[in-house]
C-alpha positions as CSV (number, residue, x, y, z in Angstrom):
1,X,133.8,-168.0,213.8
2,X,134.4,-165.1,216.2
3,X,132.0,-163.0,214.9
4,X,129.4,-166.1,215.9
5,X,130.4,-166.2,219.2
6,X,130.1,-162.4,220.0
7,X,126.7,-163.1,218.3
8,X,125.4,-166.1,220.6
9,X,127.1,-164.4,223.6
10,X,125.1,-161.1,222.9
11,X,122.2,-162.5,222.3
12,X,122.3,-164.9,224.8
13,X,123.0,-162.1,227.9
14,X,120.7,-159.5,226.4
15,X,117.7,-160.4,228.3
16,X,120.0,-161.0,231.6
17,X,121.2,-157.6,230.9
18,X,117.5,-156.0,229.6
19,X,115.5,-157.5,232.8
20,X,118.4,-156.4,235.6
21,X,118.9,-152.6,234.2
22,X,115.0,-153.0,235.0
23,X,115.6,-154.4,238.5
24,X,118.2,-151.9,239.4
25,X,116.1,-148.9,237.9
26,X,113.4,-150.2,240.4
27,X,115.4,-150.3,242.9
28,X,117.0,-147.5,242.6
29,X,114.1,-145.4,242.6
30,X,112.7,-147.4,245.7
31,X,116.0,-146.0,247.5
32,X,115.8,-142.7,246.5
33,X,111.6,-142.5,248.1
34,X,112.8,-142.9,251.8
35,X,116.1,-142.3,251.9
36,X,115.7,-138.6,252.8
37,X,112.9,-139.2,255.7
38,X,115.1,-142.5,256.9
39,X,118.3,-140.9,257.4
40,X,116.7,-137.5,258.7
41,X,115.2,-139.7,261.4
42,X,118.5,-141.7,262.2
43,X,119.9,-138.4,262.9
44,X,117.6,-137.6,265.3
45,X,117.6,-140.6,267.1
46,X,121.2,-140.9,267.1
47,X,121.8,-144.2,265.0
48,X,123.7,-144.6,261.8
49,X,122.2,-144.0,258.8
50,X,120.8,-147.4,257.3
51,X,122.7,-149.1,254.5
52,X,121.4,-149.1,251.2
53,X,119.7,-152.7,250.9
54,X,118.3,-151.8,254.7
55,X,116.4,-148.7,252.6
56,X,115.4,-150.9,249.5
57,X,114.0,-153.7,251.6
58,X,111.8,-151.0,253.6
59,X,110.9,-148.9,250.3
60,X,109.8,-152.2,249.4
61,X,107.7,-153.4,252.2
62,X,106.3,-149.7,253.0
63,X,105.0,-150.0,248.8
64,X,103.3,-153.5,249.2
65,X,101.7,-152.6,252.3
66,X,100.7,-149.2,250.6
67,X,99.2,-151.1,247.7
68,X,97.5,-153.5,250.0
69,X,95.8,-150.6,252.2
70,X,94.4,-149.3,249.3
71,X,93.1,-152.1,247.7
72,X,91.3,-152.6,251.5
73,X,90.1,-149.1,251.2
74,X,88.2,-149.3,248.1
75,X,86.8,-152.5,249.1
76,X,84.2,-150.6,251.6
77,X,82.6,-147.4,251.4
78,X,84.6,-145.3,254.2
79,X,87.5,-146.2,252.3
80,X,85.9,-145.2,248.9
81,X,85.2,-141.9,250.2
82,X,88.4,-141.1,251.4
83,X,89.9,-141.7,248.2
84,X,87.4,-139.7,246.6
85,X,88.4,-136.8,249.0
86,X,92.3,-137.5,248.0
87,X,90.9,-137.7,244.5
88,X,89.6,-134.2,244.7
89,X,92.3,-132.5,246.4
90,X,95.0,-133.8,243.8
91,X,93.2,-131.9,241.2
92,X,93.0,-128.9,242.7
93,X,96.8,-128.4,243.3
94,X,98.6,-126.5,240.8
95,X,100.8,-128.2,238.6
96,X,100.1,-131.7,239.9
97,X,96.4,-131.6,238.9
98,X,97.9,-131.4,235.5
99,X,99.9,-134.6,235.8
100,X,97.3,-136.4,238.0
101,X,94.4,-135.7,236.0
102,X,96.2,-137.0,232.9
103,X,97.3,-140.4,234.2
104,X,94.1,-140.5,235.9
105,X,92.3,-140.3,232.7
106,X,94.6,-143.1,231.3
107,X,94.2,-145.0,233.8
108,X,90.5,-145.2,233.4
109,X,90.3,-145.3,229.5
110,X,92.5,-148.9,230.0
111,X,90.1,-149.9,232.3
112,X,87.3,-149.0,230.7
113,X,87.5,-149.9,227.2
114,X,86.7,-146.3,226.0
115,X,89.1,-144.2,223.6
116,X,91.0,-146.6,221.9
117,X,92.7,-148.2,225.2
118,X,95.8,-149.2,223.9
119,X,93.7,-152.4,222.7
120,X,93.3,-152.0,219.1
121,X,97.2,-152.3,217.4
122,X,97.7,-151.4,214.1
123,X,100.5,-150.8,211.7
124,X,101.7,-146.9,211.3
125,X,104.8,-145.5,208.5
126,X,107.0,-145.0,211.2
127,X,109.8,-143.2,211.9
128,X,109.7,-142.1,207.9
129,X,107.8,-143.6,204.4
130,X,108.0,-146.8,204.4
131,X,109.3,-148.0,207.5
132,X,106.7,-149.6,209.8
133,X,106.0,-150.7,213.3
134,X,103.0,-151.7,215.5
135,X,101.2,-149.0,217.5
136,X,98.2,-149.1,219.6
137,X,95.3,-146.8,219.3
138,X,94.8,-144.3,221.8
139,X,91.9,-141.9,220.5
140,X,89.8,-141.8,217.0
141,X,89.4,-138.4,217.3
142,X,92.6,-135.6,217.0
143,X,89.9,-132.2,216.1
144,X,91.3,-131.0,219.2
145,X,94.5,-130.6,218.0
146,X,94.2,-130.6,214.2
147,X,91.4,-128.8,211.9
148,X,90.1,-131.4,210.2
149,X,90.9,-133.8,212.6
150,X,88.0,-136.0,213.0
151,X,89.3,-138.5,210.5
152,X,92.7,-138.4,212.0
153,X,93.7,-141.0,215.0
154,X,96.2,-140.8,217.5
155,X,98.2,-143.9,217.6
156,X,101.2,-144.7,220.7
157,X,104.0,-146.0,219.5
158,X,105.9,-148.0,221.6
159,X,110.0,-148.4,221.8
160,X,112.2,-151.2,222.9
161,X,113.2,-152.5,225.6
162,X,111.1,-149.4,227.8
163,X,107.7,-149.1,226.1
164,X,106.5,-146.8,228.7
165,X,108.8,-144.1,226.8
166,X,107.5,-144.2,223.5
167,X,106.1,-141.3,220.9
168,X,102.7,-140.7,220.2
169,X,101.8,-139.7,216.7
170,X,98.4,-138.0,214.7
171,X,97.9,-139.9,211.3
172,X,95.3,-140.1,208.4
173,X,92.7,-142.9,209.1
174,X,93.4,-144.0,205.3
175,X,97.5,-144.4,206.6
176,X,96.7,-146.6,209.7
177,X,96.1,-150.1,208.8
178,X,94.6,-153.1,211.5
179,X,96.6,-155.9,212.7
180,X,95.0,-159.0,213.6
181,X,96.6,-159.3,216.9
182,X,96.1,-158.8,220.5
183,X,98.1,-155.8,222.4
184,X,99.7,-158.5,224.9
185,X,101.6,-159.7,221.3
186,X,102.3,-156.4,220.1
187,X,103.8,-155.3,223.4
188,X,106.3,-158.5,223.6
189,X,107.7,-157.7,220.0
190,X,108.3,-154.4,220.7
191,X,110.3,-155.5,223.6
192,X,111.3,-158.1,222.1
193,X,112.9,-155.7,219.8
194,X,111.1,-157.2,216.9
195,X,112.9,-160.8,218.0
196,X,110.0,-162.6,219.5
197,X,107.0,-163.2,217.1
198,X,103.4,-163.5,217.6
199,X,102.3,-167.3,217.7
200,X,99.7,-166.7,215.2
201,X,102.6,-165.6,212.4
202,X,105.0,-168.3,213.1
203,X,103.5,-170.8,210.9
204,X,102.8,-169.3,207.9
């Protein structure tokens, strides 16, 4: 009977638990933006320094209105052109056109439907023989990396509950088998942790 409780207790505060750690990771990082520039110009103004929730509240508010002047900028041409300038100077700076250009890249592959996108999900022999999880397809071409590997795909393998910080694995195309599902369901059982399943499985 005890063990049944811990059970339903655990299971009941894990997503409580899951989606704060979240929350205060965001936060957290919000804080950590502007806290240097804040404080440095409370010192020279001669005011305290502002409180933690003061610097989260304006990490927040400076982000949304960051987000909202860009989405104004690339709604005209001035403002496309600027970007395009920012755009070409990020690339050009060692070290950071390295990381830039790569999420750059990403970015644009989800959006445009090229190179896998994430979109196709498929079941992969993973961690070791015959274990399995759901990974989406990110390119359908590894001859880059591997001789020989034009018949070889890279799939992303997502992990649980942070899917941003999973592995990404080259595999035979014979070893990678299609799922009939949609990466919005793979994504929520991965984490899900494998608890919440697809719609489409539950009645058979």
């Amino acid at each position: 009977m005890l063990r049944k409780y811990l059970l339903a207790g655990l299971f009941t505060l894990l997503p409580l638990v899951v989606t704060l750690w979240i929350l205060k990771a965001i936060f957290e990082a919000l804080v950590g933006i502007f806290r240097g520039p804040l404080t440095w110009m409370a010192h020279q103004i001669h005011v305290p320094d502002p409180p933690t929730w003061g610097l989260a509240l304006f990490s927040a508010l400076t982000t949304i209105l960051l987000l909202l002047l860009v989405g104004a900028l690339v709604g005209n041409f001035i403002g496309r052109q600027v970007l395009s300038w920012l755009d070409e100077l990020m690339l050009h700076v060692p070290v950071v056109k390295s990381i830039y250009g790569a999420t750059r890249q990403l970015m644009g592959a989800i959006q445009s439907g090229q190179g896998g996108s994430f979109k196709d999900v498929v079941l992969v022999e993973w961690p070791h023989a015959g274990a399995f999880t759901l990974g989406f397809v990110a390119s359908r071409d590894c001859s880059w990396a591997v001789p020989g590997g034009e018949g070889m795909i890279a799939v992303y393998v997502p992990t649980s509950p942070n899917p941003t910080s999973g592995y990404v694995i080259m595999l035979e195309a014979s070893k990678v088998r299609p799922v009939d599902l949609n990466a919005d369901q793979a994504l929520t059982w991965a984490v899900s942790g494998g608890v919440v399943v697809p719609d489409v499985l539950r009645g058979r």
